[in-house]
C-alpha positions in Angstrom: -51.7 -42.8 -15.9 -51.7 -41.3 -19.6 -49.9 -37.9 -20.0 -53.2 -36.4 -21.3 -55.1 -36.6 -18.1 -52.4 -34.1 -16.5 -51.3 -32.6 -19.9 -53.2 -28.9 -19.1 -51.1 -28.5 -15.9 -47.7 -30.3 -16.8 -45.4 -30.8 -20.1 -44.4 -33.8 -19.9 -44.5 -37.0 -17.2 -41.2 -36.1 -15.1 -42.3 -32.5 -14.7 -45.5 -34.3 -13.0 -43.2 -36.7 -11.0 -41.2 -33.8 -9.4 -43.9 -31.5 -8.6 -45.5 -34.7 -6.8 -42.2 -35.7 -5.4 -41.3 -31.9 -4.3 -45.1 -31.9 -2.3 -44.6 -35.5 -0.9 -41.5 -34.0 0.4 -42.8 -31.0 1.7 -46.1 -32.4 3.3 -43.4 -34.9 5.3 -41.2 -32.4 6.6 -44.2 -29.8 7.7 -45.9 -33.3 10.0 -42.6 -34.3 11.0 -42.7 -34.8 14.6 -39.7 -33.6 16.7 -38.7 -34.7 20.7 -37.9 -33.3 23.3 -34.3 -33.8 25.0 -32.5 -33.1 27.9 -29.4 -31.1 27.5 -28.3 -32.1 30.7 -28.5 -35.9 29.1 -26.4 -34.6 26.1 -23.4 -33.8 27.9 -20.8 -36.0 27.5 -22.0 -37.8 24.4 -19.7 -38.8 22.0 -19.8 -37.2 18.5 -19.0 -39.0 15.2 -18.3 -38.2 11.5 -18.6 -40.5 9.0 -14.5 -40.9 8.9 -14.2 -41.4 12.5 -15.6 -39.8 15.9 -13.9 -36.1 16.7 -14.6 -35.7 20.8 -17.7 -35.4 23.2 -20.4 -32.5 23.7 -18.7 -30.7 26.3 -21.7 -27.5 26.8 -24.3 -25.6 24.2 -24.2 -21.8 23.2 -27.7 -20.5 22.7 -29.0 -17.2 21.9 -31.6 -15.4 24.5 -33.2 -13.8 22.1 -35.1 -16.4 20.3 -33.9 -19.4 22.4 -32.4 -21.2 19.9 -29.5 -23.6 20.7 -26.9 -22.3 17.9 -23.9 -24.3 18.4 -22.5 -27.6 20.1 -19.3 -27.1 22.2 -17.0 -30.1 21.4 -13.8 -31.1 23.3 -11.9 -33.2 20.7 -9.4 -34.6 23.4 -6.9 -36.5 22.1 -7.6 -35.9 18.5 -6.7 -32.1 18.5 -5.0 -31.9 21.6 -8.5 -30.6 23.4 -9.3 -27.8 21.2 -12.5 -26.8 21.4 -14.6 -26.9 18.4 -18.1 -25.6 17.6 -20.8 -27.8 15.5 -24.0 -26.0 14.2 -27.0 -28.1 14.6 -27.2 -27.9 10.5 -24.5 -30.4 10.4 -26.8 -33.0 12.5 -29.8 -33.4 9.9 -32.4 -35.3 11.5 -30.4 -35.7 15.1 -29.6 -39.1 14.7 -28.0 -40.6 18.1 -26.9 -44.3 18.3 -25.0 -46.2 21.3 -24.8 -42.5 22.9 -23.1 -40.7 19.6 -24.7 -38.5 18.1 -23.5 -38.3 14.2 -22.4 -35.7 12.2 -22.6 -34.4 8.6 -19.0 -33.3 8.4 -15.6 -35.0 8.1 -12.7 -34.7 10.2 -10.9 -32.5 8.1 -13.6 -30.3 7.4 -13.5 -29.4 11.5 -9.9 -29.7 12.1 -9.9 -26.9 9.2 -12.9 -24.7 10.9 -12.3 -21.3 12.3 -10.7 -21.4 15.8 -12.4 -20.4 18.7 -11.0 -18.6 21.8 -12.6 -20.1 24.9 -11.9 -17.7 27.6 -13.6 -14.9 24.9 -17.3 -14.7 23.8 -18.2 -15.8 20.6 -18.6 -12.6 18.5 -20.8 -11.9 15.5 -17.7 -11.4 13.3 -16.2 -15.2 14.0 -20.0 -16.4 13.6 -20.0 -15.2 10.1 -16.3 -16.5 9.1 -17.6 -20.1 10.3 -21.0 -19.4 8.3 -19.1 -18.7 5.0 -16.6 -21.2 5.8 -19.6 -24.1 6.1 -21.9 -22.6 3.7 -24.3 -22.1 6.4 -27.3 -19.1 6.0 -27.1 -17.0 8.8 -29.6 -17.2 11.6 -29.7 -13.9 12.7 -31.3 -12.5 9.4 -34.8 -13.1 9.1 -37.9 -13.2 11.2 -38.0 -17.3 11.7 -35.6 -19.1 14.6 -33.2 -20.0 11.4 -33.5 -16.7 9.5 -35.1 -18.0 6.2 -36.8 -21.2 8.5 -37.9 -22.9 11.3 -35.3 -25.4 11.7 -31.5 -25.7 10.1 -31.7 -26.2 6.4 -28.7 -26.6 4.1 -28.9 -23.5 1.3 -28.3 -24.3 -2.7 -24.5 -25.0 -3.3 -22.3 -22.0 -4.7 -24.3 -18.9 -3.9 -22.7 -15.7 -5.6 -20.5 -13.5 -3.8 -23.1 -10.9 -4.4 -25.3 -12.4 -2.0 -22.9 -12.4 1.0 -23.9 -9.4 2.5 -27.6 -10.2 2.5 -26.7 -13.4 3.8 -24.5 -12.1 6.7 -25.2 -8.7 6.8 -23.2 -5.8 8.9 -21.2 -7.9 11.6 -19.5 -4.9 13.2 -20.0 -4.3 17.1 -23.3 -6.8 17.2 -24.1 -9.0 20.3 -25.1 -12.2 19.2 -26.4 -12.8 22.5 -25.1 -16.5 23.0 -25.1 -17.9 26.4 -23.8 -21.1 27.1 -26.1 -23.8 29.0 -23.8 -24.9 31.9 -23.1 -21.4 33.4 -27.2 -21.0 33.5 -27.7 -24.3 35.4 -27.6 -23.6 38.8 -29.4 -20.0 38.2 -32.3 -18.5 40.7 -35.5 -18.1 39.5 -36.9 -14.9 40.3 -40.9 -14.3 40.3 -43.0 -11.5 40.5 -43.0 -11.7 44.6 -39.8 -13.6 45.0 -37.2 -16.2 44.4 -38.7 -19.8 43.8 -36.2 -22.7 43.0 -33.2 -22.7 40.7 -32.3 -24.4 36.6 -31.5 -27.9 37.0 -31.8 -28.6 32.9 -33.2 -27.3 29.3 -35.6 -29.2 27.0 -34.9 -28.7 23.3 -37.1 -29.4 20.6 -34.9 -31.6 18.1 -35.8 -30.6 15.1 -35.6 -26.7 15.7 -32.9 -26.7 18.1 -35.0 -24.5 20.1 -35.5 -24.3 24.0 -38.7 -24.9 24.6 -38.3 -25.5 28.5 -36.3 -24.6 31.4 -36.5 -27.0 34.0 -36.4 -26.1 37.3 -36.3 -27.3 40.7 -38.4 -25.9 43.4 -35.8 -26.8 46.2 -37.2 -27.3 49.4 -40.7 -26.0 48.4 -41.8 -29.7 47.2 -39.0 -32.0 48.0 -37.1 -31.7 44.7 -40.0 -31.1 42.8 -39.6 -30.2 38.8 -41.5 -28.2 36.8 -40.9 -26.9 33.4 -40.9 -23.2 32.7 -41.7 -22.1 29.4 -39.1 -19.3 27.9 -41.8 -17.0 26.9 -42.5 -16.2 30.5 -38.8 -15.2 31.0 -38.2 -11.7 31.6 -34.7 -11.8 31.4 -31.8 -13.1 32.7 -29.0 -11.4 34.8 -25.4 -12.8 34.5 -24.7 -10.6 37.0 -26.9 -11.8 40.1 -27.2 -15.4 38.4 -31.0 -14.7 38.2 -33.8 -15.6 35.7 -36.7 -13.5 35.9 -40.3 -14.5 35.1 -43.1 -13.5 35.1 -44.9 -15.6 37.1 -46.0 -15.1 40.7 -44.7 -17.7 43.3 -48.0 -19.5 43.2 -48.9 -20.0 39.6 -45.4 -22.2 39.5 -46.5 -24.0 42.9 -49.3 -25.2 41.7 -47.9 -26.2 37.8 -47.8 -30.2 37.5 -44.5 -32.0 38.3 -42.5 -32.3 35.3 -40.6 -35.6 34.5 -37.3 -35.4 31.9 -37.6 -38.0 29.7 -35.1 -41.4 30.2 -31.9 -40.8 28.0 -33.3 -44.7 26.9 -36.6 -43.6 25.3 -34.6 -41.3 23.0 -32.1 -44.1 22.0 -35.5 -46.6 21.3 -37.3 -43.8 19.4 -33.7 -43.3 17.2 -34.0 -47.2 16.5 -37.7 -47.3 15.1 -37.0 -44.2 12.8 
């Protein structure tokens, strides 16, 4: 292609190829297609760095409020004596799992040197935004989309000025984050409009958002051990108190939604190979 037959919209050829480039890359990632996984599969699953693997997903915090999964709960066993240590989903790109590890964007020193957690305390706002400056990381919990500023866990432009840190983290004093962690839901009641129906068995998250988009429950004796998936958006709330999730959904409306069937640990690791 000559320059002049792009000349009144460009300066030169390069300035052409990375505005074609930059829309390539943008039309990919918009028609990207994301799966669905079991978090119940996830447990257990060895973790790896490019230096070496650093422990096993031991639970998930997410955040009831927009129902995004916001951190991995690692037990590093032998390597650091069991701490416990949290990964972000923006250190697993594109979720990439192989011969049941799932790999990481970080290296071992990089999470031996992260913020400690306490594990009998909740995760507070003010040690979420030490980790987020100590990774780089925008917050998520400023902005209007599940990751703040997007949809899904992006990586910000290297060395932002200090004079953007408190619109990145804002005020961090006395603010719930509202995490919950995954394994002390499992096991909850579910709580309809006229009555308790069935109890979380699992949570389906969407892997390129990191958010819930199911809680899978079983109906107990209604059906035999039937499943059906409960969207969050029908959730009321949930009380730690009673161990109850609240929807808003009569007794019948879930009796009659269609069986729902978790997909096979193997399709995930067969759809990982063909990417």
């Amino acid at each position: 292609m000559r320059l002049s037959a792009f000349a009144p919209r460009y300066a030169s050829f390069a300035a052409f190829e990375n505005d074609r480039k930059s829309k390539l890359s943008n039309k990919i990632n918009a028609t990207k297609t994301y799966m669905l996984r079991s978090i119940k599969q996830l447990y257990g699953e060895k973790l790896g760095t490019s230096d070496g693997e650093i422990g096993h997903v031991k639970d998930f915090y997410f955040d009831d409020q927009k129902w995004g999964v916001r951190y991995v709960v690692v037990d590093t066993g032998s390597w650091l004596s069991g701490r416990l240590v949290l990964i972000s989903p923006h250190a697993f790109g594109n979720f990439y799992e192989y011969d049941h590890c799932l790999l990481v964007e970080l290296t071992r020193k990089q999470i031996e040197n992260s913020p400690r957690i306490e594990s009998h305390k909740p995760v507070s706002r003010q040690y979420e935004a030490e980790y987020y400056r100590y990774y780089g990381y925008p917050s998520y919990w400023n902005g209007v989309e599940m990751w703040g500023a997007a949809g899904f866990p992006v990586i910000p432009p290297p060395d932002l000025s200090a004079s953007d840190e408190e619109s990145r983290f804002g005020s961090t004093d006395d603010e719930d984050p509202h995490l919950r962690n995954t394994k002390s839901i499992a096991g909850y009641h579910i709580h309809a409009r006229d009555g308790e129906i069935g109890h979380v068995t699992d949570f389906m998250i969407d892997d390129k958002s990191w958010e819930i988009r199911h809680f899978v429950v079983e109906t107990g004796h209604w059906f035999a051990g039937k499943e059906i998936a409960i969207s969050p958006r029908h959730i009321d709330r949930i009380s730690y108190e009673e161990s109850m999730v609240f929807v808003d959904l009569t007794k019948a409306a879930i009796m009659d939604a269609a069986e729902y069937y978790v997909p096979s640990a193997a399709n995930h690791e067969m759809h990982n190979l063909n990417r």
